[in-house]
C-alpha positions as CSV (number, residue, x, y, z in Angstrom):
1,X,83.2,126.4,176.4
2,X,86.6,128.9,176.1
3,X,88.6,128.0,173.2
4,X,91.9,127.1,173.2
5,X,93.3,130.1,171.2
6,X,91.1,132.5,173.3
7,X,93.0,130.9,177.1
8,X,96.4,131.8,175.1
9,X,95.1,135.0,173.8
10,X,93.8,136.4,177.0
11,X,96.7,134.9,178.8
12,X,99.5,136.7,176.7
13,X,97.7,139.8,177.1
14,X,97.7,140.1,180.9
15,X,101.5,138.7,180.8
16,X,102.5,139.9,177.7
17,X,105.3,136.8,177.4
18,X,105.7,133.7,178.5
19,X,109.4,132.3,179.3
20,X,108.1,128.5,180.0
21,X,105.2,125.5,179.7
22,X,104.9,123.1,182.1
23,X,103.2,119.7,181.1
24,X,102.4,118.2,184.8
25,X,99.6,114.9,185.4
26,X,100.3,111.3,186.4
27,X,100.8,108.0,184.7
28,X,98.4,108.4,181.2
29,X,97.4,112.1,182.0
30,X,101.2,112.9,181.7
31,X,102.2,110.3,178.9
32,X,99.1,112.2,176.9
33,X,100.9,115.4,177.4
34,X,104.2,114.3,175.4
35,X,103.8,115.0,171.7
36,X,102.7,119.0,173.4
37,X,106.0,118.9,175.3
38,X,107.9,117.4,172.3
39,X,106.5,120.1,170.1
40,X,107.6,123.0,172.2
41,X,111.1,121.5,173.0
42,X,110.9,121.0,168.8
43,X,109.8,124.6,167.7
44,X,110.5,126.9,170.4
45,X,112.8,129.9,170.0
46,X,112.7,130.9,173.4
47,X,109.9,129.1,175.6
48,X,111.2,126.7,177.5
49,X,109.0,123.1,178.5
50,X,108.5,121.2,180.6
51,X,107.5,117.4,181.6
52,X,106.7,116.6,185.1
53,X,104.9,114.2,187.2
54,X,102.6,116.1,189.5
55,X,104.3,115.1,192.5
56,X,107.5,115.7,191.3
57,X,106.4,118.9,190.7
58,X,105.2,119.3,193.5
59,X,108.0,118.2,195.9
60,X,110.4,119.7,193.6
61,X,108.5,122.9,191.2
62,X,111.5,124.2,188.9
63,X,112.7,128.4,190.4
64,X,111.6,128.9,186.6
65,X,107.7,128.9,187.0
66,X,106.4,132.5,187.9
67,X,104.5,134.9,186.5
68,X,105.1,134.6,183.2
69,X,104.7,130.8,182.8
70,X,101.5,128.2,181.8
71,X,100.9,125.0,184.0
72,X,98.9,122.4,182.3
73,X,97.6,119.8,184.2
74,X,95.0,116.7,183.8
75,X,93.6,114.1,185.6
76,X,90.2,112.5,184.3
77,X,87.9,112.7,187.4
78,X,89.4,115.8,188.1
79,X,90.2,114.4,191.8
80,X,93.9,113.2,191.6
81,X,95.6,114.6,194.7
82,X,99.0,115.2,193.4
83,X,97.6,117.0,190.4
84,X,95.0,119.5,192.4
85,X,98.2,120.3,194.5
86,X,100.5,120.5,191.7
87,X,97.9,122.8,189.8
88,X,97.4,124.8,193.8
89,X,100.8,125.0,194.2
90,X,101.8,126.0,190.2
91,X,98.9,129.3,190.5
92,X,100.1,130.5,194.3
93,X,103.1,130.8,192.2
94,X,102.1,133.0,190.0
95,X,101.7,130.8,186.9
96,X,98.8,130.9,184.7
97,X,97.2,127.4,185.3
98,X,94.9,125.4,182.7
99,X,93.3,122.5,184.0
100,X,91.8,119.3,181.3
101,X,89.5,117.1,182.7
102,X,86.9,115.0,181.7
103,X,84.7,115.6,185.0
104,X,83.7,118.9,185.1
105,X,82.5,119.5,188.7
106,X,85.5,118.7,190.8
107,X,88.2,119.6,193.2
108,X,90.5,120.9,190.1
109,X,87.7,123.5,189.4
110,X,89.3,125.4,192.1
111,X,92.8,125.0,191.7
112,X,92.8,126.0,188.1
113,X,92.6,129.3,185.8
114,X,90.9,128.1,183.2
115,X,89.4,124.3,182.5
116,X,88.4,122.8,179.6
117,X,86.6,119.7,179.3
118,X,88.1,116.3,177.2
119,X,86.3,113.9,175.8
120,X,87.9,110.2,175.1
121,X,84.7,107.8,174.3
122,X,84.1,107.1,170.8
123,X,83.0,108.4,168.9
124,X,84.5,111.8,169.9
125,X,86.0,113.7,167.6
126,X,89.6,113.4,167.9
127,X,90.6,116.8,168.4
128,X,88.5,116.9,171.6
129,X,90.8,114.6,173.5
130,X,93.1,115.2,176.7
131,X,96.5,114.6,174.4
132,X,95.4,116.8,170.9
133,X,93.9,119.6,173.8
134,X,97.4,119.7,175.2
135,X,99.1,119.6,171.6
136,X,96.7,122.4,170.5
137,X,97.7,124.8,173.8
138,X,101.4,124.2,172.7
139,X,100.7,125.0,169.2
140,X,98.9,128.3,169.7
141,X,100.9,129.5,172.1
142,X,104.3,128.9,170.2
143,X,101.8,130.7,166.9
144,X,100.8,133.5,169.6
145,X,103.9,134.1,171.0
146,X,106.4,133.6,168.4
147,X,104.1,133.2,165.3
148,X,105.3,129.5,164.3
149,X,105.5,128.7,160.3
150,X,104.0,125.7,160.7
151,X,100.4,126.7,162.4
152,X,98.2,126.4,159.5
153,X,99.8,123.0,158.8
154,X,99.0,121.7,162.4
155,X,95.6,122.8,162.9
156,X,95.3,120.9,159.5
157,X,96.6,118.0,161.0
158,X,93.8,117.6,164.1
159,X,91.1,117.1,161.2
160,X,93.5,115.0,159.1
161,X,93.8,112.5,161.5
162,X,90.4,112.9,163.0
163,X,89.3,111.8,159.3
164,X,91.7,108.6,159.4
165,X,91.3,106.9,162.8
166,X,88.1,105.1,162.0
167,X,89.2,103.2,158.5
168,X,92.8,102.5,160.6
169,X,90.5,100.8,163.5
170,X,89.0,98.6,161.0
171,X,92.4,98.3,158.8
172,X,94.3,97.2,162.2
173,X,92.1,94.7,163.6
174,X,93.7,91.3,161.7
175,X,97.5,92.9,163.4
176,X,95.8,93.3,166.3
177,X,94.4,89.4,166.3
178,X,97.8,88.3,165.3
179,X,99.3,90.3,168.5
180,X,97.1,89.0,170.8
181,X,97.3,85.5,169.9
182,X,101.2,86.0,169.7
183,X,101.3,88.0,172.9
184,X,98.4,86.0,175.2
185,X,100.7,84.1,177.3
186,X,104.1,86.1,177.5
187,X,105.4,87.4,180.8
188,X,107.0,90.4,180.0
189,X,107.0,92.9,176.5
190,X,109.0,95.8,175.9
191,X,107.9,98.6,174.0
192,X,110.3,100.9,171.6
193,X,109.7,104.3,170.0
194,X,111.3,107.2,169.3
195,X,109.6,110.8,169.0
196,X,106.1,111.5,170.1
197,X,105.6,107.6,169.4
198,X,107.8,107.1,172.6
199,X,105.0,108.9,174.6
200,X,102.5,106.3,173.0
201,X,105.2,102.9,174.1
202,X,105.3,104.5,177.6
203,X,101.8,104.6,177.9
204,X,101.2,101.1,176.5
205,X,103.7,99.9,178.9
206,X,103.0,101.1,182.0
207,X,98.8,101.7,181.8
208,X,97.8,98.9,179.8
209,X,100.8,96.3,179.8
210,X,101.7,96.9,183.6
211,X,98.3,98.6,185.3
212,X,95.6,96.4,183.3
213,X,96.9,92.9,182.6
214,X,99.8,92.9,184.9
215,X,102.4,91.8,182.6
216,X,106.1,92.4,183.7
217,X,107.4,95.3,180.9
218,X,109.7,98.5,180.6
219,X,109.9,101.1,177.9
220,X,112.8,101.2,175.6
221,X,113.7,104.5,173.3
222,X,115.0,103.5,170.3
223,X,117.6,105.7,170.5
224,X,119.2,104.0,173.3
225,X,118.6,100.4,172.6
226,X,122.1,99.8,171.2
227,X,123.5,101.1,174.4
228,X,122.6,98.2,176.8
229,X,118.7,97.0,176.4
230,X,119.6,94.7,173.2
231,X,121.3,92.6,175.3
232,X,118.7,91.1,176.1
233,X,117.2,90.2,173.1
234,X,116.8,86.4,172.3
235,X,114.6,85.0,169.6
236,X,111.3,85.2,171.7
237,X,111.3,87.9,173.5
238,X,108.5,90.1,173.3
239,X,108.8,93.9,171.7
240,X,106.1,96.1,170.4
241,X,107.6,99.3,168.7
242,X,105.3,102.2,167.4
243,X,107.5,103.6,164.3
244,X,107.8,106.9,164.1
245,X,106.8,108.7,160.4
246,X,109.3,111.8,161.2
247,X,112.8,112.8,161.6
248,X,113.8,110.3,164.3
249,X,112.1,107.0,161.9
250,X,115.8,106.3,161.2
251,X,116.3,105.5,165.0
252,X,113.2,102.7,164.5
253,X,114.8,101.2,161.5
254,X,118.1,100.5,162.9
255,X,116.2,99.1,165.3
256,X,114.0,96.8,163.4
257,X,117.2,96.0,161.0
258,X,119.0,94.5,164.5
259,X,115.5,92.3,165.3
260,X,115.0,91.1,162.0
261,X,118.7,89.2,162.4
262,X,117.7,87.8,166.2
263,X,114.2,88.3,167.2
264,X,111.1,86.5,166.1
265,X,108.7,88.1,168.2
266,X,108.3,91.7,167.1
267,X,105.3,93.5,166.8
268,X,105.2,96.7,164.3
269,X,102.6,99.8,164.6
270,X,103.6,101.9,161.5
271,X,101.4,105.2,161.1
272,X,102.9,105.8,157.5
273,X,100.8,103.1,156.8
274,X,97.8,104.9,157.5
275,X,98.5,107.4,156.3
276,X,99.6,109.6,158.5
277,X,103.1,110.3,156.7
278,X,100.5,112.5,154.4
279,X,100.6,115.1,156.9
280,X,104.1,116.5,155.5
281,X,106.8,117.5,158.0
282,X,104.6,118.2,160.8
283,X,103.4,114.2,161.1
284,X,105.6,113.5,163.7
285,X,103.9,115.5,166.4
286,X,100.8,113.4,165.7
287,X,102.1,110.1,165.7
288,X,101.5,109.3,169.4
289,X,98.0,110.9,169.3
290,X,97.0,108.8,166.2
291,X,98.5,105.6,167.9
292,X,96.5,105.9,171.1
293,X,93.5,106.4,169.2
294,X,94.1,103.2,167.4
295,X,95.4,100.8,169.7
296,X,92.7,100.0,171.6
297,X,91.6,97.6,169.7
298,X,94.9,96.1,170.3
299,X,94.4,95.9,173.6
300,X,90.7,94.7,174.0
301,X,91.5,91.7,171.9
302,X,94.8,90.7,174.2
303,X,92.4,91.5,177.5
304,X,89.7,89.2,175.9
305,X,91.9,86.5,174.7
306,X,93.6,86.5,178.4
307,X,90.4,86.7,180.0
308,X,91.6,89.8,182.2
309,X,90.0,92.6,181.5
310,X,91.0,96.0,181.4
311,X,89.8,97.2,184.4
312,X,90.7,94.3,186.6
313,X,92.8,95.9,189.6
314,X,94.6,94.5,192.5
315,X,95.3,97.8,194.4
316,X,94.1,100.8,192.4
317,X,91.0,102.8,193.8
318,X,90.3,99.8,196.3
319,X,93.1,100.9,199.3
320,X,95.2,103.6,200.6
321,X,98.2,104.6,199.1
């Protein structure tokens, strides 16, 4: 299989620069590519990023992406309509298009530049997963193109985290039985983050809250929760925030601070306390990665204690839409 920093390498050399990144997929395909589009929006000097449901992107592809841009795109099966047209549409363009998927053979194969395989089953290695793949295109193209200071640092980082995930499964499980138990009959949650951990409260919100166990919620930046969601906040209403252990943390503690005076019925995933805060300035970008690694377990034991599980649908993959 190619290697990441060979695609950027060969890439650069036929284009020489690249002026933007697009990040395109749909629902936990996209969400995955966050903490890649919050690095290059973070480090840049001069690439531009961006974030885009495929067929947003497709209705509505920014003038920007030409010649000298890269489209990343991923959809597991490789079969997702709007993505194979986005990543079509993105390379008659002109763009340079890298396709992730965990099905090799499929209609992406054709629609793409380059594809690289993902792997999301434990016990992968973490580094080989759709989000760190994305993370690890941004990185070496920001270290290719505009020789980053912090490259050695995040490459450092994927086998950090690889090397904590398994002792923070076993670490989270009595949370996770306390969250299920608190959380088994509740109609709606909200989940908070700031950071890449807002990637990882949009995700839990609307693929495992909304999509798997049909429970009414919306994501809330902690950012903007002082500027109309904290109204309503009463003493049992349901949050799950995923702290960030960077720059923005100070966001998650005012936060916090505000539920601690009128909420009872908060729910706290804090990487630092994995360890994750070890990885100096740069642990921010991993936060989300190392939250979706962990919090599955989470959501297996609120699927069995509610007797739905996970891959109960109503709609998806049985009808046309």
């Amino acid at each position: 299989m190619i290697k990441v920093e060979e695609i950027i390498r060969e890439i650069l050399e036929a284009k020489r620069e690249i002026y933007n990144i697009s990040f395109v997929g749909c629902g936990g395909s996209l969400v995955g590519f966050y903490p890649a589009y919050y690095y290059v929006t973070k480090e840049a000097k001069k690439i531009a990023a961006y974030y885009i449901s495929s067929n947003e992107f497709v209705h509505d592809m920014p003038k920007s992406v030409g010649v000298n841009s890269i489209v990343v795109v991923a959809t597991r099966r490789g079969n997702t309509p709007e993505t194979v047209e986005a990543a079509r549409l993105a390379k008659e363009a002109g763009a340079s298009v890298i396709g992730l998927a965990f099905v090799e053979e499929s209609e992406l194969n054709t629609a793409v530049d380059y594809l690289i395989k993902f792997y999301d089953v434990d016990p992968d290695p973490f580094e080989t997963g759709k989000g760190e793949l994305g993370l690890r295109i941004a990185v070496e193209l920001l270290h290719q193109s505009e020789q980053c200071t912090n490259y050695d640092q995040m490459i450092g980082g994927f086998t950090a985290v690889n090397g904590l995930i398994a002792e923070a499964k076993k670490r989270a499980v009595p949370q996770a039985i306390k969250f299920s138990l608190d959380c088994k009959n509740d109609t709606v949650i909200y989940t908070m983050g700031s950071g890449t951990a807002w990637g990882s409260a949009h995700q839990e919100s609307i693929c495992i809250f909304m999509e798997m166990q049909w429970i009414n919620s919306s994501v809330i930046h902690t950012g903007e929760f002082f500027h109309g969601p904290f109204e309503i906040t009463d003493p049992d209403t349901a949050f799950l925030l995923f702290k960030s252990t960077g720059k923005t943390r100070e966001l998650d503690d005012r936060v916090i601070k505000f539920l601690d005076q009128y909420n009872n019925h908060t729910i706290i995933l804090d990487a630092k306390e994995y360890g994750v805060d070890q990885l100096g300035e740069v642990s921010e970008y991993f936060d989300a990665l190392f939250y979706n690694a962990i919090i599955g377990v989470y959501n297996d034991l609120l699927a069995d204690i509610r007797n739905h599980p996970l891959d109960k649908r109503k709609y998806m993959w049985k009808y046309n839409y």
